[in-house]
HTML snippet that shows the backbone in 3Dmol.js (N, CA, C, O; Angstrom):
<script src="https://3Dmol.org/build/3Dmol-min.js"></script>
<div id="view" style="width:600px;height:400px;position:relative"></div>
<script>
const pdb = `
ATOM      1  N   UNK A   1     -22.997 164.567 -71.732  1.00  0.00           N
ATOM      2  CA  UNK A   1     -23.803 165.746 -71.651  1.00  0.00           C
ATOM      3  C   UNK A   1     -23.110 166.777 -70.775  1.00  0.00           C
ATOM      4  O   UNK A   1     -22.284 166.523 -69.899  1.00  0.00           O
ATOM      5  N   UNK A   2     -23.658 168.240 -71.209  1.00  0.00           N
ATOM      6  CA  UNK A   2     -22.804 169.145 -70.863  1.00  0.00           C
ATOM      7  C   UNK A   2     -23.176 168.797 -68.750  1.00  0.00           C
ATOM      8  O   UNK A   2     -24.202 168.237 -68.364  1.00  0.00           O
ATOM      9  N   UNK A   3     -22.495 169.107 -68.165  1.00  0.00           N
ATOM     10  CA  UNK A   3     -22.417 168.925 -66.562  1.00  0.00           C
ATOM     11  C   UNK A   3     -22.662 170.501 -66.411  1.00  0.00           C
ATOM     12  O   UNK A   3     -23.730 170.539 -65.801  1.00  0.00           O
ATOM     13  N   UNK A   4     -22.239 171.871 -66.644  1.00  0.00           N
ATOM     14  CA  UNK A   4     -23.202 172.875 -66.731  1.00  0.00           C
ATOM     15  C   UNK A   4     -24.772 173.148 -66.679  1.00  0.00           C
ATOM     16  O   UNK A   4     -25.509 173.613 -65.809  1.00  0.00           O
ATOM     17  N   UNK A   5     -24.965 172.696 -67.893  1.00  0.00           N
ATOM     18  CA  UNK A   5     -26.350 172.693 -68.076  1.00  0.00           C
ATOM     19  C   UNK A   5     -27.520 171.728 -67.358  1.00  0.00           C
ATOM     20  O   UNK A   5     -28.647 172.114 -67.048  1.00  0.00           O
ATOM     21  N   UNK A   6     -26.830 170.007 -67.119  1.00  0.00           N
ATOM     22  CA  UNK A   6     -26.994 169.527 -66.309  1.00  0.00           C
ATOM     23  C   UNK A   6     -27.362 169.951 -64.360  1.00  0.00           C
ATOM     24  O   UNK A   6     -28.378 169.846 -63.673  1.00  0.00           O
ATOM     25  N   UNK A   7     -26.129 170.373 -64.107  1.00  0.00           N
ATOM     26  CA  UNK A   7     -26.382 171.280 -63.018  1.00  0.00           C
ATOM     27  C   UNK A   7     -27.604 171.839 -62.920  1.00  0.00           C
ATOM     28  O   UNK A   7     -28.282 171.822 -61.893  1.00  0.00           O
ATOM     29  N   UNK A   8     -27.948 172.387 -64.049  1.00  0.00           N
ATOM     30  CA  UNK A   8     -28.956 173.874 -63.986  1.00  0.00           C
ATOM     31  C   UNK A   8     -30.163 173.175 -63.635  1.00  0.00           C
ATOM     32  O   UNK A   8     -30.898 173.186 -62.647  1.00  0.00           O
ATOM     33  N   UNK A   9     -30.153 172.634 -64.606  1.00  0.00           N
ATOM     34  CA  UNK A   9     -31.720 171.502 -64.742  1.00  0.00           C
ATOM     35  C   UNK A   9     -31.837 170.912 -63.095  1.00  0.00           C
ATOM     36  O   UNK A   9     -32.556 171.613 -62.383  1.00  0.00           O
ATOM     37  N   UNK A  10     -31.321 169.922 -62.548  1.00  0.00           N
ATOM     38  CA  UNK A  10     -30.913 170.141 -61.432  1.00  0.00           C
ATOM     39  C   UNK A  10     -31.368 171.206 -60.165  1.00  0.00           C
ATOM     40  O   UNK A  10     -32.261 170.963 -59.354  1.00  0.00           O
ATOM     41  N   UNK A  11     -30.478 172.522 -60.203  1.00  0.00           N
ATOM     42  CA  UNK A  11     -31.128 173.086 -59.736  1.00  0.00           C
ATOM     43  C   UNK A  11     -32.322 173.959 -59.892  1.00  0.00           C
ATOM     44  O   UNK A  11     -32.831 174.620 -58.986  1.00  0.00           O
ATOM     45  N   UNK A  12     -32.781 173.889 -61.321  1.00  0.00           N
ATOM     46  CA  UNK A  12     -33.978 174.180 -61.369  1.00  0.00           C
ATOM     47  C   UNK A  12     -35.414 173.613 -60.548  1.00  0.00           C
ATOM     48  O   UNK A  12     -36.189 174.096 -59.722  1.00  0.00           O
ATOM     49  N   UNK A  13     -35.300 172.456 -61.198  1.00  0.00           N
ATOM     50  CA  UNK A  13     -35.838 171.278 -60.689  1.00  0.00           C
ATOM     51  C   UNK A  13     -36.078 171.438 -59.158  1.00  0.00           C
ATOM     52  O   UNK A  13     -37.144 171.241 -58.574  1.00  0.00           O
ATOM     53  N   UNK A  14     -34.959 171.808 -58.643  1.00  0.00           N
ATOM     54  CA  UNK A  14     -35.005 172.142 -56.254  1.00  0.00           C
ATOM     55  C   UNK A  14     -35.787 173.174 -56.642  1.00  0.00           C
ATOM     56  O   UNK A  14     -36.990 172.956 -56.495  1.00  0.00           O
ATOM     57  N   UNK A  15     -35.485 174.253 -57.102  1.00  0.00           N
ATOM     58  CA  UNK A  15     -36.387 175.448 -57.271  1.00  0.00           C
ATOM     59  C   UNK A  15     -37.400 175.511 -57.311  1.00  0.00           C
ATOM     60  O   UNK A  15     -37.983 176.473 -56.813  1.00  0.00           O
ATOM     61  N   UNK A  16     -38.368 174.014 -58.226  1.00  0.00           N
ATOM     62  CA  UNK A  16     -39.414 174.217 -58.301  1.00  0.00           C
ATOM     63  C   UNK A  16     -39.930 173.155 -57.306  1.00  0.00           C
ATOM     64  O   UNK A  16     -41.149 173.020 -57.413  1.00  0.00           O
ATOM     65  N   UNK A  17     -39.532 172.588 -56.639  1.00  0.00           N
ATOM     66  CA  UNK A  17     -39.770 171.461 -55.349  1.00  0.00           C
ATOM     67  C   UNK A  17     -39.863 169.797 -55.783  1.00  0.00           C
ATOM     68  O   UNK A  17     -40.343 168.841 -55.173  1.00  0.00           O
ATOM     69  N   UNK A  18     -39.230 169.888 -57.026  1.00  0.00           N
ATOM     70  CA  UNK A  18     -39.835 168.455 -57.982  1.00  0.00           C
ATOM     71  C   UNK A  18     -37.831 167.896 -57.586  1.00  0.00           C
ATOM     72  O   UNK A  18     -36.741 168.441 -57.415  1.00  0.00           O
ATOM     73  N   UNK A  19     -38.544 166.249 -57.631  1.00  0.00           N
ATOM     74  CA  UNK A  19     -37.246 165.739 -57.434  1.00  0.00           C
ATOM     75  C   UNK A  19     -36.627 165.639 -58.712  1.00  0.00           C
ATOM     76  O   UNK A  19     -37.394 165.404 -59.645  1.00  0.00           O
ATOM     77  N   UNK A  20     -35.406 165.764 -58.971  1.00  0.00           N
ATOM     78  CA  UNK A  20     -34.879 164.760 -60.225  1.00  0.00           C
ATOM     79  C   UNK A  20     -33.359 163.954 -59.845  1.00  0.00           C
ATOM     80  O   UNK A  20     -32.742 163.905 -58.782  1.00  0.00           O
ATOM     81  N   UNK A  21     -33.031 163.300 -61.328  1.00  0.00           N
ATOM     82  CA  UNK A  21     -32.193 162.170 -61.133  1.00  0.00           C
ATOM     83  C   UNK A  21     -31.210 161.889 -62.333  1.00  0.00           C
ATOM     84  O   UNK A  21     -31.713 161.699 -63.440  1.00  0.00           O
ATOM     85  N   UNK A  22     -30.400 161.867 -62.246  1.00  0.00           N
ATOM     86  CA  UNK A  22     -29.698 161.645 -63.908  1.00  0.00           C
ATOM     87  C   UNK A  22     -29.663 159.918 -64.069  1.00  0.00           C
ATOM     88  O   UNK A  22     -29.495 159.015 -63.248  1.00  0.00           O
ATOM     89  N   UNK A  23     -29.838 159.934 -65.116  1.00  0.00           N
ATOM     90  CA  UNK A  23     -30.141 159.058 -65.897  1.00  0.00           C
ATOM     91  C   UNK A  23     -29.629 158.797 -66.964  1.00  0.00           C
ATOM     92  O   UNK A  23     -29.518 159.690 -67.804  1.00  0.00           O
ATOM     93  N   UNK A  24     -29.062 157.156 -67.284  1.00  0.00           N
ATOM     94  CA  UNK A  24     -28.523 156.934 -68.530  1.00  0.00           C
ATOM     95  C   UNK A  24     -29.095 156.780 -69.704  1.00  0.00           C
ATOM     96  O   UNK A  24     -29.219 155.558 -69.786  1.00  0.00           O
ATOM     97  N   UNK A  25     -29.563 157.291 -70.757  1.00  0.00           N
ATOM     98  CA  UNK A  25     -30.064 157.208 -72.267  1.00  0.00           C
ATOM     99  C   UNK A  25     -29.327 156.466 -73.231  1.00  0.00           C
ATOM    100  O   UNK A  25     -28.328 156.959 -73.754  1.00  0.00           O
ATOM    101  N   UNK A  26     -29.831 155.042 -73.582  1.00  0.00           N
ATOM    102  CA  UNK A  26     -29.271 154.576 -74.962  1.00  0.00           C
ATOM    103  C   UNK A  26     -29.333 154.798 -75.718  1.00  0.00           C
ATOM    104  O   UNK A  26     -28.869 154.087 -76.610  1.00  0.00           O
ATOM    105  N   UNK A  27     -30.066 156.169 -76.016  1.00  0.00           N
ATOM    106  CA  UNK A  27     -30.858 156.260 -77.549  1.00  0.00           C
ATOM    107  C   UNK A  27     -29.972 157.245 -78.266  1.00  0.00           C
ATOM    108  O   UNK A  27     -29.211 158.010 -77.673  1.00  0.00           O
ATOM    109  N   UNK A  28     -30.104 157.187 -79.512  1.00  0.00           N
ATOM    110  CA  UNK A  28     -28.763 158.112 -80.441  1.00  0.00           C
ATOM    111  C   UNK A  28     -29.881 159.375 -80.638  1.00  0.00           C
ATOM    112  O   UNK A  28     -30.394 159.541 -81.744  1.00  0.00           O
ATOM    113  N   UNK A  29     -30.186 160.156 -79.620  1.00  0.00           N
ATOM    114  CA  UNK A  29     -31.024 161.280 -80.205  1.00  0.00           C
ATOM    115  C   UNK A  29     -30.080 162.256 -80.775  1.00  0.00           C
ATOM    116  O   UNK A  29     -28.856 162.124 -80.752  1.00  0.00           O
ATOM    117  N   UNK A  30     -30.590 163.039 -81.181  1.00  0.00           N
ATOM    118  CA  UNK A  30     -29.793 164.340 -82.004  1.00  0.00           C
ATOM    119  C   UNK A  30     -28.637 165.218 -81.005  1.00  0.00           C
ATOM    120  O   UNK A  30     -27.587 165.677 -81.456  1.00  0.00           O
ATOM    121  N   UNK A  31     -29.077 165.334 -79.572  1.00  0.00           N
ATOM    122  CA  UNK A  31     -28.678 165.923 -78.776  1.00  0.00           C
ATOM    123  C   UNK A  31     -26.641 165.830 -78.468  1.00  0.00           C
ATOM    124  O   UNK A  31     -25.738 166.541 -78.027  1.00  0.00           O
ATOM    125  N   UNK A  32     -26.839 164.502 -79.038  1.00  0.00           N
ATOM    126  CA  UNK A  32     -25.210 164.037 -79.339  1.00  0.00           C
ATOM    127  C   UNK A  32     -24.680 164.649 -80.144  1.00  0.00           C
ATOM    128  O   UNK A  32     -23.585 165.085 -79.788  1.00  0.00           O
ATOM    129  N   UNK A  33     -25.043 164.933 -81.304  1.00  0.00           N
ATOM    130  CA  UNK A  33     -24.628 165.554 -82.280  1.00  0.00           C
ATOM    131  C   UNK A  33     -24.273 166.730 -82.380  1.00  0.00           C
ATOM    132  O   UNK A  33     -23.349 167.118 -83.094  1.00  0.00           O
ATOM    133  N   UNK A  34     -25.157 167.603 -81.485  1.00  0.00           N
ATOM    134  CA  UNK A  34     -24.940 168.670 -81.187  1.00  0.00           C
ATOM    135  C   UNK A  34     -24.172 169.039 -79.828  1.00  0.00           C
ATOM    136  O   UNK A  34     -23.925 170.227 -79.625  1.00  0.00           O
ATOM    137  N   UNK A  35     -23.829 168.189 -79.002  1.00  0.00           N
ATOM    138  CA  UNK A  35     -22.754 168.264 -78.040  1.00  0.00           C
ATOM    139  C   UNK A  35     -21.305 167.920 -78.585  1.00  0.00           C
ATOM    140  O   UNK A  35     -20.321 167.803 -77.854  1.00  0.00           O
ATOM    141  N   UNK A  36     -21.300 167.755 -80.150  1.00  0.00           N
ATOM    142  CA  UNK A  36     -19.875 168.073 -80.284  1.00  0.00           C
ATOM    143  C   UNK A  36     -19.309 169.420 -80.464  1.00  0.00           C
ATOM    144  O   UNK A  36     -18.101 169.652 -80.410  1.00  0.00           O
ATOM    145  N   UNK A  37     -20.426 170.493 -80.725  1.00  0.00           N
ATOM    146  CA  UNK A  37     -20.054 171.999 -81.123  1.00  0.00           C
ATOM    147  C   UNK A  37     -20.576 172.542 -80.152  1.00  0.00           C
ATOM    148  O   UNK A  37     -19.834 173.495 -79.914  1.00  0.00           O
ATOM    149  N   UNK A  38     -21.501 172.545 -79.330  1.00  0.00           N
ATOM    150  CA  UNK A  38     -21.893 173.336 -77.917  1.00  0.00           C
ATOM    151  C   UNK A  38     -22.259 172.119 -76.723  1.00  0.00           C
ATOM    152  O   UNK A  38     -22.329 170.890 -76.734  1.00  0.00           O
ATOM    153  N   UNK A  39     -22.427 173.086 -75.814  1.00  0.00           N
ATOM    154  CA  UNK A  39     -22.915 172.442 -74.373  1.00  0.00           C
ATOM    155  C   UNK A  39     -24.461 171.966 -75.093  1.00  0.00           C
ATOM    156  O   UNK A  39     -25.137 172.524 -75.957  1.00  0.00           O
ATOM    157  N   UNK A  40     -24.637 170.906 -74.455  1.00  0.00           N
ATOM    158  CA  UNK A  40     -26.338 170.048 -74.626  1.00  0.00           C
ATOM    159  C   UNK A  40     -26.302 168.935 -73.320  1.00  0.00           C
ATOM    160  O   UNK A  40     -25.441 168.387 -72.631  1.00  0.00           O
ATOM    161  N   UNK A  41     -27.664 168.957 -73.420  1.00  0.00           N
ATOM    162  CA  UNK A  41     -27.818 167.821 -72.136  1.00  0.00           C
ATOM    163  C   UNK A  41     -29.538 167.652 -72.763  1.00  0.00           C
ATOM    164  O   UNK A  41     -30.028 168.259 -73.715  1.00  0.00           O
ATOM    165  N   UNK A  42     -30.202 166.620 -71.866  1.00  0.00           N
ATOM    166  CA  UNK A  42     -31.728 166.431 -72.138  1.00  0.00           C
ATOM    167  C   UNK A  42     -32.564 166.571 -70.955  1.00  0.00           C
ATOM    168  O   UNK A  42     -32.131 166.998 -69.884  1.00  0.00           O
ATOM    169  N   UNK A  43     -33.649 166.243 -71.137  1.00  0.00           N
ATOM    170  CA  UNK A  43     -34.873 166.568 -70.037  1.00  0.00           C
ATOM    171  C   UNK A  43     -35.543 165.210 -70.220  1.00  0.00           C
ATOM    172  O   UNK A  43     -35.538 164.672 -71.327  1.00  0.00           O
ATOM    173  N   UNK A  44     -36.051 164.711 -69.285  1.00  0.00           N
ATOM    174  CA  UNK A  44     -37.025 163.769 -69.691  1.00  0.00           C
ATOM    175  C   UNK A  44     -38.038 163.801 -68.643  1.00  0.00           C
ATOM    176  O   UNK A  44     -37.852 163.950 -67.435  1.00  0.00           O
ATOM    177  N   UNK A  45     -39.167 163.636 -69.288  1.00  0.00           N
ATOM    178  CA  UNK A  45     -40.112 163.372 -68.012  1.00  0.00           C
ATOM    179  C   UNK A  45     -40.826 162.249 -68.121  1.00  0.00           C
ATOM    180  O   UNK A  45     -40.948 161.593 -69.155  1.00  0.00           O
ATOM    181  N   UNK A  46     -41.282 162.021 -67.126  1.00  0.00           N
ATOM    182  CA  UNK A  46     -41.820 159.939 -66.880  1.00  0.00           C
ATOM    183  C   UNK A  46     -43.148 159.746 -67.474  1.00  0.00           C
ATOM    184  O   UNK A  46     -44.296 160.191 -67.475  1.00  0.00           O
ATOM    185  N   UNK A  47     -42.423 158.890 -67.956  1.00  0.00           N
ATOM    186  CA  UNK A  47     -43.910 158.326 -69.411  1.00  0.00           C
ATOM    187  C   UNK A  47     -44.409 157.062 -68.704  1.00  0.00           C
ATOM    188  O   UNK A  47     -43.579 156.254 -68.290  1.00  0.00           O
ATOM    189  N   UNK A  48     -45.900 156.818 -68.520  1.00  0.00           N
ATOM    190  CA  UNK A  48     -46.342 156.050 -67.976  1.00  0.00           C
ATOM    191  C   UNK A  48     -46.037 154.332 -68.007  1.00  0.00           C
ATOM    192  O   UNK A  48     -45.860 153.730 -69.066  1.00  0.00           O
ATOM    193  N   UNK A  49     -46.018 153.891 -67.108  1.00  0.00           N
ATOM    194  CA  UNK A  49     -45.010 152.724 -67.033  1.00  0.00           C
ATOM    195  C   UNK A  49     -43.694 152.543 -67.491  1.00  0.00           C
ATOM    196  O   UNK A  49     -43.276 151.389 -67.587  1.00  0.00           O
ATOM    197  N   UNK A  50     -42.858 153.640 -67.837  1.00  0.00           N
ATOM    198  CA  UNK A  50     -42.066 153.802 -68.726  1.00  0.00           C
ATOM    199  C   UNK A  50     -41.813 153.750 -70.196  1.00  0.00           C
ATOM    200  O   UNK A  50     -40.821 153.865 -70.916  1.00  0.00           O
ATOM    201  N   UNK A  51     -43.204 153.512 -70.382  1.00  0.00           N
ATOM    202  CA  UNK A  51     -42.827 153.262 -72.364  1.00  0.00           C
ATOM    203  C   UNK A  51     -42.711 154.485 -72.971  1.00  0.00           C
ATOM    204  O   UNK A  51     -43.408 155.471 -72.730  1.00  0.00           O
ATOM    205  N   UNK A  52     -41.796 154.398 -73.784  1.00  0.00           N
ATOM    206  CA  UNK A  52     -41.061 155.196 -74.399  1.00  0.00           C
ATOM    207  C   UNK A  52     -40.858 154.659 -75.811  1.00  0.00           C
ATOM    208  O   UNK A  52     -40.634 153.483 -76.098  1.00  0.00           O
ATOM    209  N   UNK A  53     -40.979 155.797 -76.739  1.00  0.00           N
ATOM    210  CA  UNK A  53     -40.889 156.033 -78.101  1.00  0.00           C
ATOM    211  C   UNK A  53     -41.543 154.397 -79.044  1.00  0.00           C
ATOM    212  O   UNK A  53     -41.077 153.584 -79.843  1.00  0.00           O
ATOM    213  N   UNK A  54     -43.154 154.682 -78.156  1.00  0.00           N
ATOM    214  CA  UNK A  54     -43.731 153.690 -78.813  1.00  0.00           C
ATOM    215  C   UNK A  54     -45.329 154.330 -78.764  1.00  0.00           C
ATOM    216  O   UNK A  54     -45.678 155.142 -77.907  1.00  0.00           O
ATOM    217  N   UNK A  55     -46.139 153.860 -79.738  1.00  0.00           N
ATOM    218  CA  UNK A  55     -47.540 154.263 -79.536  1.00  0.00           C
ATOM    219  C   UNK A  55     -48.166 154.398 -78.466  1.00  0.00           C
ATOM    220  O   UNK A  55     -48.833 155.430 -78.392  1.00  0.00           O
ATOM    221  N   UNK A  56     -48.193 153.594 -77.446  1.00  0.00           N
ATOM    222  CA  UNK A  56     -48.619 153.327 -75.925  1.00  0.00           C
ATOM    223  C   UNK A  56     -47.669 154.598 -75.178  1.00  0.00           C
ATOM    224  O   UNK A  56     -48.011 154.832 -74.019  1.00  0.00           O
ATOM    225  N   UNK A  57     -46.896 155.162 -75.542  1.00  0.00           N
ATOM    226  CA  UNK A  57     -46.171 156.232 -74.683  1.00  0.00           C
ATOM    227  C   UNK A  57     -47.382 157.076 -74.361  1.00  0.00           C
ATOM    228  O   UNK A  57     -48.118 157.576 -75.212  1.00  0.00           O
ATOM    229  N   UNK A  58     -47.541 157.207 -72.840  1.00  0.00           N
ATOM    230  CA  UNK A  58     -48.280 158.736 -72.321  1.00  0.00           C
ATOM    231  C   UNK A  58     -47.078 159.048 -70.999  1.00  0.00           C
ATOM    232  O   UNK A  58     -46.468 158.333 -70.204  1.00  0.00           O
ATOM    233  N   UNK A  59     -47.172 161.045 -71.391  1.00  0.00           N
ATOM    234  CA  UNK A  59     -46.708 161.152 -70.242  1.00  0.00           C
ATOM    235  C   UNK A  59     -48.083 162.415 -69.840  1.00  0.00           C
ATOM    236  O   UNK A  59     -48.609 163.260 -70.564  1.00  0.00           O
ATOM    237  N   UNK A  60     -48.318 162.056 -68.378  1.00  0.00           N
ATOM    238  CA  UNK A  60     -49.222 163.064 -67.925  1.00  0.00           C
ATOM    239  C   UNK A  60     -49.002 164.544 -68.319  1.00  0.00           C
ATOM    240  O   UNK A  60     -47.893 164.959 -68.657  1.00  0.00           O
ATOM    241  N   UNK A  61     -50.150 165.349 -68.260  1.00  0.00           N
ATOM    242  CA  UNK A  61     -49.935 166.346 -68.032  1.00  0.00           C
ATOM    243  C   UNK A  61     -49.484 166.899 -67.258  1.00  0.00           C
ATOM    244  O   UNK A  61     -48.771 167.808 -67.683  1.00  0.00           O
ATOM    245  N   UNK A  62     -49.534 166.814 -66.245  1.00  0.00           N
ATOM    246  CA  UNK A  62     -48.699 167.174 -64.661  1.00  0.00           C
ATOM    247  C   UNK A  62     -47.502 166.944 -64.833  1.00  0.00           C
ATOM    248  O   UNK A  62     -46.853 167.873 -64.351  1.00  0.00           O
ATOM    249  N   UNK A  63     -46.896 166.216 -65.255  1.00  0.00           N
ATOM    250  CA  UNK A  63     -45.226 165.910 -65.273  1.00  0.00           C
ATOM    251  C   UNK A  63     -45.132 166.737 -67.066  1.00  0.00           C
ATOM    252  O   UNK A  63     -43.910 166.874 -66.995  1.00  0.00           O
ATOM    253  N   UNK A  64     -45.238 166.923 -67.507  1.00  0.00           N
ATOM    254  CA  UNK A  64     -45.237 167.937 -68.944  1.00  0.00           C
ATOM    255  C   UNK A  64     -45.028 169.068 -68.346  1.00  0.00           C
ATOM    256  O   UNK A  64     -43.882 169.517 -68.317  1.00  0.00           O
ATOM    257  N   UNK A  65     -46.247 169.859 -67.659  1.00  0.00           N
ATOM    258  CA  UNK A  65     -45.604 171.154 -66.743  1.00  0.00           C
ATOM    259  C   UNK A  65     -44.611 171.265 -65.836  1.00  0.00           C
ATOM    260  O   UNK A  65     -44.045 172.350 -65.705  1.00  0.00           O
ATOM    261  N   UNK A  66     -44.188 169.978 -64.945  1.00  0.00           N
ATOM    262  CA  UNK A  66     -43.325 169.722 -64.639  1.00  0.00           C
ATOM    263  C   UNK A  66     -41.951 169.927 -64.890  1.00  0.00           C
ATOM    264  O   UNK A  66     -41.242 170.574 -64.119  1.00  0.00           O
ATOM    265  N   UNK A  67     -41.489 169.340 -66.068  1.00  0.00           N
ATOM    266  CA  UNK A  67     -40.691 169.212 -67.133  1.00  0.00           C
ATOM    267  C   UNK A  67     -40.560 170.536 -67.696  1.00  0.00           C
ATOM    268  O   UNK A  67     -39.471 171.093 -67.831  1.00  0.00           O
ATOM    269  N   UNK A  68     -41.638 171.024 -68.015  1.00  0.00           N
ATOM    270  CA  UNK A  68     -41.721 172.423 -68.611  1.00  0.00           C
ATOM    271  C   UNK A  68     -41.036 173.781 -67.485  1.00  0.00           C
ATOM    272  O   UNK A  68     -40.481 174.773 -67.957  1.00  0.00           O
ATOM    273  N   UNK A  69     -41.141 173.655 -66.627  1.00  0.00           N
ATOM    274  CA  UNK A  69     -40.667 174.471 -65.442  1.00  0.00           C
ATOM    275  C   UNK A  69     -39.198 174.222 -65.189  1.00  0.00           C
ATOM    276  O   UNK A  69     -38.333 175.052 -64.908  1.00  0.00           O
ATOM    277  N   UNK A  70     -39.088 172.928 -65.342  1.00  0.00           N
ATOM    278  CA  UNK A  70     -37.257 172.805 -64.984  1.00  0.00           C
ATOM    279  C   UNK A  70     -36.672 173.338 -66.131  1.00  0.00           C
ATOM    280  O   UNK A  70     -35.912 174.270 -65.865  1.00  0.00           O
ATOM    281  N   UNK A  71     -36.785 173.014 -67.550  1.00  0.00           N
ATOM    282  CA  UNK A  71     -36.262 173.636 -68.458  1.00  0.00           C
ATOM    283  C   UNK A  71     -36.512 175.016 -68.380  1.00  0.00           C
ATOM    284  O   UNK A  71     -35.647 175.607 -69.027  1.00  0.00           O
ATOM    285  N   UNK A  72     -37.418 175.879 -67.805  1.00  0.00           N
ATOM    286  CA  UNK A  72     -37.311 176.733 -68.502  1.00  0.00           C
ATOM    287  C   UNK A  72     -36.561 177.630 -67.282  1.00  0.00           C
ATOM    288  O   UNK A  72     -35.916 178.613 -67.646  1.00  0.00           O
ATOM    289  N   UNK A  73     -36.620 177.367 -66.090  1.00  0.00           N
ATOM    290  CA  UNK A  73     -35.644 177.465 -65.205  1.00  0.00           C
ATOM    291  C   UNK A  73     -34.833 177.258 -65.431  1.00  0.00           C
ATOM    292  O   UNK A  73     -34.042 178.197 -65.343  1.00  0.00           O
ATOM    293  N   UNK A  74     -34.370 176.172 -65.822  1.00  0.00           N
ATOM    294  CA  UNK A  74     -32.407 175.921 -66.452  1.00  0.00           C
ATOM    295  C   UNK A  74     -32.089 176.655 -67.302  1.00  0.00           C
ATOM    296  O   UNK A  74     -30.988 177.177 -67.128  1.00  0.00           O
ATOM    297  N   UNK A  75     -32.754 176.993 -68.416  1.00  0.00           N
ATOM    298  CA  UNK A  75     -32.996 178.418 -69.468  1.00  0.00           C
ATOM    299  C   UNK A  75     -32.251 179.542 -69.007  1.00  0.00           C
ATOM    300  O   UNK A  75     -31.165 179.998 -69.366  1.00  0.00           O
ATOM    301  N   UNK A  76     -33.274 179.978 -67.914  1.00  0.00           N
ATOM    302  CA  UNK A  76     -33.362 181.224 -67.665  1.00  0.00           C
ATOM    303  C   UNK A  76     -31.514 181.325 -66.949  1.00  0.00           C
ATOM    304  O   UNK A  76     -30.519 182.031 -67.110  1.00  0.00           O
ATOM    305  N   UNK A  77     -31.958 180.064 -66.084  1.00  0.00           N
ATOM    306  CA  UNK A  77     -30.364 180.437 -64.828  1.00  0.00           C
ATOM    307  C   UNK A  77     -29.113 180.309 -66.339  1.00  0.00           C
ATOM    308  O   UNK A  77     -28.107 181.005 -66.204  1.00  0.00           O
ATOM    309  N   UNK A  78     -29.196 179.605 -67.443  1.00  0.00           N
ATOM    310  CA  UNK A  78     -27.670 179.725 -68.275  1.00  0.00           C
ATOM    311  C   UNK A  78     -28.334 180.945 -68.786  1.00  0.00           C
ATOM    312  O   UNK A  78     -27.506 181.845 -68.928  1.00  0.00           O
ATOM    313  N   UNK A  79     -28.858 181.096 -68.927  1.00  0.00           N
ATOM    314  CA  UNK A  79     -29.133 182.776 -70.414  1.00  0.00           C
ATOM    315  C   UNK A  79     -28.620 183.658 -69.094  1.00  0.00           C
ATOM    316  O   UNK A  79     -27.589 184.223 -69.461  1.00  0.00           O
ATOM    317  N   UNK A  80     -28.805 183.880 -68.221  1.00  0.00           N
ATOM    318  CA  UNK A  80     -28.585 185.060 -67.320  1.00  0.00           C
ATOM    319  C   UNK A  80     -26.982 185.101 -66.776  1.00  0.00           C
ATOM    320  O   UNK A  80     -26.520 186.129 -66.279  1.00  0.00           O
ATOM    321  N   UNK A  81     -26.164 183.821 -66.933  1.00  0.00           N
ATOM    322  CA  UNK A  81     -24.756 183.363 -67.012  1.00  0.00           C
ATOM    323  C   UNK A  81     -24.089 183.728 -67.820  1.00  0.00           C
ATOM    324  O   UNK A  81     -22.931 183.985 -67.491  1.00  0.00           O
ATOM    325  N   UNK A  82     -24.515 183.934 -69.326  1.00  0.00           N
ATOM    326  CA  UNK A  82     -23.907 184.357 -70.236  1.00  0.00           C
ATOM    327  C   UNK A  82     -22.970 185.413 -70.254  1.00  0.00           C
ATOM    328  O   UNK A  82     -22.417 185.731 -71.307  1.00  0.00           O
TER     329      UNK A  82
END
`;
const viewer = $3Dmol.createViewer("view");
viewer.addModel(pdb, "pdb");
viewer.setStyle({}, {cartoon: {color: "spectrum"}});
viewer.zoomTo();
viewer.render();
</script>
């Protein structure tokens, strides 16, 4: 994943007072695919007990806005880089 965009998320994330952490993903999401022709990286936010990409997946609302704020902070800080 792009380490740019990474960064951003990152410091978005301080910006908005929320901790984050990089993290390894096994999963073949699309996001690979598209990091062979541009910068990409992902977001994730914590799904209760950790389940993931199963019926039982919840992630709060609070960590959704969460999530929603770092991206769109990381957004804003690469669009304004350009």
């Amino acid at each position: 994943m792009s380490d740019r965009l990474r960064e951003a998320a990152h410091r978005a994330g301080a910006a908005a007072g929320l901790e984050t952490m990089d993290i390894h993903s096994g999963a073949a999401h699309d996001t690979m695919h598209v990091a062979g022709v541009t910068d990409a990286s992902l977001l994730f936010a914590p799904s209760r007990d950790g389940v993931s990409h199963n019926p039982r997946e919840w992630t709060d609302w609070d960590d959704c806005a969460d999530a929603t704020r770092v991206l769109a902070g990381a957004m804003a800080e690469v669009a304004g880089a350009e």
